[in-house]
N, C-alpha and C positions, 0 to 999 in steps of 0.2 A: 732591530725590533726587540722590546720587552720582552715576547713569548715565543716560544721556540716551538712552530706547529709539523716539527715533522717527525713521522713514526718514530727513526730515532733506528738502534740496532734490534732486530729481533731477537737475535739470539742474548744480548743484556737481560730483556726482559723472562727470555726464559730459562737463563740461568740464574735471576732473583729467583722468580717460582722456584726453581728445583730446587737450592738451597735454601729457601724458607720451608718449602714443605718437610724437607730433611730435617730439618734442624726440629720441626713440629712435630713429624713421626716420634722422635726419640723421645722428647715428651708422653708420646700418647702409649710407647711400648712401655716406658717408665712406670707411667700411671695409670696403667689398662684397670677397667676399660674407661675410667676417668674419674675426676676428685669429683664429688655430689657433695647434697645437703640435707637437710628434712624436707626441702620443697623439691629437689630429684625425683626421691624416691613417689613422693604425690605427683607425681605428673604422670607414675607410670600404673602407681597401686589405683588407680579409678579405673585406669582404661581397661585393666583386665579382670578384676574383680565387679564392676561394676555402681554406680552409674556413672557415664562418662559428664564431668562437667566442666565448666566453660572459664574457672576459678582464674586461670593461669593463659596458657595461650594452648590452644584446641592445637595449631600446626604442630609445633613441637612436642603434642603429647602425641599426637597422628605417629610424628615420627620415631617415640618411643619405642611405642606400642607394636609398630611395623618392626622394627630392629629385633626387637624382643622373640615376636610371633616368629617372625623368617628367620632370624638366626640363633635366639635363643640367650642369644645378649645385647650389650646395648655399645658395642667394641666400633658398630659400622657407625655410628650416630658422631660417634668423636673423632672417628678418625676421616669422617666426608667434614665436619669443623674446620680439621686442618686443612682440608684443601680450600674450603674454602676460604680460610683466614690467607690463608698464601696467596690465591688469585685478588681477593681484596686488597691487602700491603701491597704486591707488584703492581696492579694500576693506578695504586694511589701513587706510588714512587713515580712511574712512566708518566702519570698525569703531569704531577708539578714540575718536572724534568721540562715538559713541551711551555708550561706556565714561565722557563726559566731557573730554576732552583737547579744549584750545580750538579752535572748529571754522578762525577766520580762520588760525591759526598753522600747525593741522596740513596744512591744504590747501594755504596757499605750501610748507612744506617735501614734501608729496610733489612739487606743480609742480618744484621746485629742482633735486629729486633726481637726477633723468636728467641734469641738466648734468656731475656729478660723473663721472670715471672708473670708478670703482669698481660705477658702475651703469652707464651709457652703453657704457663700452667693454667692459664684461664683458657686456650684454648678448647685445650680438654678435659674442661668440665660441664658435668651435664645439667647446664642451666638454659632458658630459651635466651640469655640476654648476651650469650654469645653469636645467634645466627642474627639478633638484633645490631649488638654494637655489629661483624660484617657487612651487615645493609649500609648502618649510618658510617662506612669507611666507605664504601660504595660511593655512595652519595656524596662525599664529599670528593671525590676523586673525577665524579661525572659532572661536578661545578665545577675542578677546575681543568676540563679537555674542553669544558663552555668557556671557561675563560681565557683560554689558548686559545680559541678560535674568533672569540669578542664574538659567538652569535648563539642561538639557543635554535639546535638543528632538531626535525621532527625523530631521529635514534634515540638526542641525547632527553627527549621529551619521554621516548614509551620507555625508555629506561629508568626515569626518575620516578613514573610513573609507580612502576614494579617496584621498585625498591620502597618507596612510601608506601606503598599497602603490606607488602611486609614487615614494616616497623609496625602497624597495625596490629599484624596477625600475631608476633612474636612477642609483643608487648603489650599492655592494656593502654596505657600512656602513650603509644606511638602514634596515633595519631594525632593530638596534642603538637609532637616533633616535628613529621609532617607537614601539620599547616603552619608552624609559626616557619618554618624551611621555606615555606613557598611563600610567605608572606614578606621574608627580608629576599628574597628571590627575585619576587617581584619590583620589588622597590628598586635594585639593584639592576637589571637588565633594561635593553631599551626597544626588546624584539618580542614577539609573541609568549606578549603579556598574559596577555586574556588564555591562550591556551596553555597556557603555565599553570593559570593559577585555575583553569577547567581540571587540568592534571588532577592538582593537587586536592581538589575538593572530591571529586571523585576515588582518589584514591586513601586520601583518610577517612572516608564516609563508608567504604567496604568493611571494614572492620565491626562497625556499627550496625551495616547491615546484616550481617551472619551474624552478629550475636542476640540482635532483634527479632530476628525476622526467618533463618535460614537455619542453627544453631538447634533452636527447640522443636520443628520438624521432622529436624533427625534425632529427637529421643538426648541431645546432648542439653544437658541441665544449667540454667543462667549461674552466672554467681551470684553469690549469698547474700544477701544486702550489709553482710557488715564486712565482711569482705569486699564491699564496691567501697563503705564509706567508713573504712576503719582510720581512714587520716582526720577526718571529723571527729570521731568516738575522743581520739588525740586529742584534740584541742579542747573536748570538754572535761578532759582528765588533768590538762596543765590548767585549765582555767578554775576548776574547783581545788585546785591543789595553790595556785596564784590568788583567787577572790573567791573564797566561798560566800562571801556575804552576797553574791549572785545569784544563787539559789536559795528557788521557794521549799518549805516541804513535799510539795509534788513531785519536785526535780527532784530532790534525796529519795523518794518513791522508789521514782523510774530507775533510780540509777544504782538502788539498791537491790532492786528486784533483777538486776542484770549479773553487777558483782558487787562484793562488799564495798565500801567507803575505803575503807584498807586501799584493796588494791584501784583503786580509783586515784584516791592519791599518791600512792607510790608508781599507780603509771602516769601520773602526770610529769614528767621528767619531758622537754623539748625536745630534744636530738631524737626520742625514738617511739614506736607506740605496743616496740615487745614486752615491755614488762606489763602492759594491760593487755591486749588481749591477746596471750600466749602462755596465760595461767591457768591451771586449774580452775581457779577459784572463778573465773570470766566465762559465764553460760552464754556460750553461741547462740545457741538455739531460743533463747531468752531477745536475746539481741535481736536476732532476725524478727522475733516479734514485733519486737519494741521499735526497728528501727526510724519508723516515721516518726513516733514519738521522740526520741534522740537526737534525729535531726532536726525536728520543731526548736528541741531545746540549741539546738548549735546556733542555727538559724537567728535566733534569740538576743544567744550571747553574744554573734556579728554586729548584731544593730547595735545593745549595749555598750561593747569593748572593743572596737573593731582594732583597735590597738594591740590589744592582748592577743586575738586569734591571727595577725599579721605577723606579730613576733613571733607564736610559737611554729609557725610555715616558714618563718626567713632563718628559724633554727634548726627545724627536723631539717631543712633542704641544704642546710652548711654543706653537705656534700657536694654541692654546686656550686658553692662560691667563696669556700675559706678553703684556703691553700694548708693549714695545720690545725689537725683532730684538736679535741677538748677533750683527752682522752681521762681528767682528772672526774670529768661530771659522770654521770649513768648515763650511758650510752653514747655517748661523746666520743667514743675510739672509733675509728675505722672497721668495719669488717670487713676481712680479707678474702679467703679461702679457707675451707673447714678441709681439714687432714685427718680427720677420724676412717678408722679402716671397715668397716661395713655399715647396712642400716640400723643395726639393732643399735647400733653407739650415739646413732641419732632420734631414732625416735622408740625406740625398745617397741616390745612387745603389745600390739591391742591399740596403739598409740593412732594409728592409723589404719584403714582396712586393709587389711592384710590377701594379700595373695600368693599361689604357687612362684617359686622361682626368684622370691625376693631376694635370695643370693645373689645374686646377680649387683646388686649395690654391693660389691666388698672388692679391696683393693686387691689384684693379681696382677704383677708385672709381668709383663712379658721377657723382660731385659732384669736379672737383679742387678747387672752391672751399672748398668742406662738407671736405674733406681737408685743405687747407692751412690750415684755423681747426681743424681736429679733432689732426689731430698735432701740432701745437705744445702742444696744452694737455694733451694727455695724456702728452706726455713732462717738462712740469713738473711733474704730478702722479705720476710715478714717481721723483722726485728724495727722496734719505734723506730730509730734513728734514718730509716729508707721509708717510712709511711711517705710524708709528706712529698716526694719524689716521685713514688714506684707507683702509689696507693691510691693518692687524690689527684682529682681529675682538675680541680680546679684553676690550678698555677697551668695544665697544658691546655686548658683554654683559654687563659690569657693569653697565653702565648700562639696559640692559632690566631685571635684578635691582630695580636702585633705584627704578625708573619703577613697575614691577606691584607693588611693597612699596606703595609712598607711596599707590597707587591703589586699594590693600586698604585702608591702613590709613584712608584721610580720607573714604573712602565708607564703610567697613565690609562691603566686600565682598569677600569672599575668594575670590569666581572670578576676581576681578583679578588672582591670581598666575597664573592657567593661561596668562596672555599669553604668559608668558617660561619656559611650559613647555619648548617645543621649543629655545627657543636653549641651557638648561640639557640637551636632549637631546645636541642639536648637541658640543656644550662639551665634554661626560661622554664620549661617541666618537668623537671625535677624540683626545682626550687619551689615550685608552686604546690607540686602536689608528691611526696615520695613519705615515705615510712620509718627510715632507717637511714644510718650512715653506712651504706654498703659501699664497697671498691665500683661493683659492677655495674651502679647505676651511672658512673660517668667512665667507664672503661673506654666510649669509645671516642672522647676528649682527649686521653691520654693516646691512643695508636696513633689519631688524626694528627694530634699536635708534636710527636715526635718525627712526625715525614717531614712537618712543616719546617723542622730548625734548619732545616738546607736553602729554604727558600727564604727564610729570615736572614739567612747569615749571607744568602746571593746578593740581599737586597742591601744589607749594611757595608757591604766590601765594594766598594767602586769595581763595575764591569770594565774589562779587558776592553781597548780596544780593538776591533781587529780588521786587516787590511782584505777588503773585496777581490776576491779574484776576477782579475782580468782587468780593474779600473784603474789601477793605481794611486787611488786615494784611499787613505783610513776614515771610515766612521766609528760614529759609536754604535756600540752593541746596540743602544736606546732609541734611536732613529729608523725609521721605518724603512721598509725598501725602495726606489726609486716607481713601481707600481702601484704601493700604496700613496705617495706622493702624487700620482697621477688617478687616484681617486678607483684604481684596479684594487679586486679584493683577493689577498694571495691566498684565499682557499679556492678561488674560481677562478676560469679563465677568462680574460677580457671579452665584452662584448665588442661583434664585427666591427664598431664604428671605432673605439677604443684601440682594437688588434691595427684597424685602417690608420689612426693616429701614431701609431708607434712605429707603425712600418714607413712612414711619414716622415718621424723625426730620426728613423735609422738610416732615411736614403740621404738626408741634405746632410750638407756640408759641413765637415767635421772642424769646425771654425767657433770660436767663442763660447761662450756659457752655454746657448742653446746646443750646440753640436756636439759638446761634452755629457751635456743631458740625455740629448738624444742616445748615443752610444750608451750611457750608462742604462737607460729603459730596455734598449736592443739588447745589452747582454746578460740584463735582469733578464726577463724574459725566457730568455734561449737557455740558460743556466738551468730555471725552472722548472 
């Protein structure tokens, strides 16, 4: 049979956990209490200074704020990361393992994984888009124990569940992932459809409704409207910097009274939308005014140029779909991980509301040793020449593509594509709507698509045949078992009339095809 549905060794799987979490601890003494940014330190400076708002993702600033209050740092936040980055990697490896993917191969490379930057030191750092990418590793690993088993079981249902509203909570854009997950999900399975995709609408609608409805009752503050629709602001910054002849005098108004013409044109750059509203010279608060008006005008320029405002989305979202940076344009490089040692180096002084304790953003290793072997190697893995490898997410989802193709097609099981449902979620929302060319908004294309090269390489290598115990004939790995031939499902046990048929053909006479058959269902069976 294609899929290998049984547990498998336990102690495997818990000696992957133990050695990834190892391998992550050292990391996280390295880099105590972990690498941040200018958007860290905000997630923590509102919640205790005051007013708490909804800018980012409310969970992970909950969880700041708790680390901080009860321990006084934020050491517990990164180091529960690591575990949980470890339980994520070992079910994803166990998953594909039962999907088929060779067991010795896949479990060195999840062991491996944590040595690599791109997991190790993204683990612990204090962004929400790492308990985000953990979910979407989750998920991909809960499609394929669904595709091991060819059924979509009511566990593997509350658990996709859960994991979709957390992409919600930890990301603004999660939901988006979500439904487009459950929408190739659907399309892909041939068993409880309907409560699949009840799942899924319910659980990316949660996020919507605490930020509607639930969010501003308790005193926590919507985000900012140019902050909801600062990828818009984007396009009418490339678009007056690509056709001014577009704009009325009105439009130079509005867009004057927000920030100069200057920096309107110099943020009109595709790839990104920091160089406009992350200057000076860019009144927020002007914006927030303006923004109906803003959006009038985007709106505008859609019907207009719908040309222009497609291209400058299929270019800010290159993070999702070109496999090597444009690192020569403005903004065109990769961002990776920021290695600055406290907050003042990120956002200095007044820069943001400031609170007691803001120490707490500065780098303290636990380990100098575990530091002096951790920074050397993760600054040659930020070097150009490993971007397109380590950095971009894009080449490991194609390669997730190719992995759950080959795994459909050599088994004949088409739940095997739901594997690489979510990175194709991933992929499809970011491309549509993202900001920047960060590492971290496809980080979790690249976790997902390096478990998968086990499963690509099962699929490319002709399966072993191997000899049945007790029959004396060789199958192939690819043929299903004598129970499934008889129309039994080997995750259940035959029903009476089924159990009567088989005890049937294990009592007659061990003579000719049928008696061979027989014997062979009789000691499928008893085997099992």
């Amino acid at each position: 049979m294609g899929s290998d549905t049984r547990p498998g060794r336990p102690w495997v799987a818990l000696a992957t956990f133990l050695i990834v979490q190892a391998v992550l601890g050292c990391w996280w003494a390295a880099f105590y209490p972990g690498l941040f940014s200018r958007d860290s330190v905000l997630y923590l400076s509102h919640t205790v200074a005051g007013p708490w708002v909804a800018d980012h993702s409310v969970l992970y600033d909950a969880l700041l704020w708790l680390s901080f209050t009860g321990t006084g740092d934020l050491g517990a936040v990164t180091f529960a990361q690591t575990t949980a980055m470890a339980g994520a990697l070992t079910y994803l490896a166990q998953s594909v393992k039962r999907l088929g993917a060779p067991r010795l191969l896949t479990t060195a490379v999840a062991m491996l994984m944590p040595l690599a930057p791109p997991v190790g030191a993204f683990t612990v750092t204090l962004w929400k888009d790492v308990p985000f990418t953990i979910c979407a590793v989750a998920i991909a690993a809960t499609c394929a124990r669904i595709a091991a088993r060819r059924a979509v079981t009511l566990p593997a249902l509350a658990g996709l569940g859960a994991l979709f509203a957390l992409l919600g909570l930890f990301r603004a854009n999660g939901f988006l992932i979500a439904g487009v997950t459950v929408l190739a999900l659907v399309v892909i399975v041939t068993t409880r459809r309907v409560l699949l995709l009840l799942t899924g609408l319910l659980a990316a609608s949660l996020p919507l409704v605490l930020t509607g409805h639930v969010y501003p009752r308790a005193g926590i503050v919507a985000p900012s409207p140019t902050y909801v629709y600062h990828t818009a602001f984007g396009d009418i910054a490339v678009a007056y910097r690509e056709r001014p002849e577009l704009f009325t005098p009105g439009d130079i108004g509005l867009m004057s009274s927000v920030a100069p013409l200057r920096r309107w044109w110099e943020g009109g750059t595709c790839y990104t939308i920091n160089p406009l509203i992350w200057r000076r010279d860019f009144d927020w608060r002007q914006a927030d005014m303006r923004a109906g008006e803003l959006l009038d005008l985007w709106r505008r320029l859609l019907v207009t140029d719908p040309e222009l405002v497609v291209r400058a989305r299929l270019c800010r979202g290159a993070i999702a779909w070109r496999p090597v940076a444009d690192a020569a344009a403005t903004g065109g490089a990769t961002y990776r991980l920021s290695l600055r040692p406290n907050a003042d180096t990120y956002v200095g002084p007044g820069k943001v509301t400031d609170f007691p304790g803001r120490g707490v953003f500065s780098l303290r290793p636990l380990s100098m040793e575990l530091y002096q072997v951790a920074s050397p190697w993760l600054a040659g893995a930020l070097t150009p020449q490993w971007d397109w490898v380590l950095w971009r997410g894009a080449s490991w989802a194609y390669l997730s593509y190719a992995a759950a193709a080959l795994a459909a097609l050599t088994r004949r099981n088409r739940y095997a594509l739901g594997v690489a449902a979510v990175v194709a979620g991933q992929q499809l929302a970011v491309l549509a709507n993202i900001s920047a060319q960060d590492f971290r908004y496809m980080a979790a294309p690249i976790l997902t698509g390096a478990l998968l090269v086990p499963l690509l390489l099962g699929g490319l290598v002709p399966r072993r045949r191997a000899r049945r115990r007790g029959t004396g004939r060789q199958v192939s790995a690819e043929e299903p078992p004598p129970l499934l031939q008889a129309g039994v499902s080997a995750e259940e046990p035959p029903s009476p009339f089924q159990a009567a048929g088989l005890r049937r053909g294990a009592a007659a006479p061990a003579s000719g095809a049928r008696g061979g058959q027989s014997r062979s269902h009789s000691a499928a069976w008893r085997s099992s």
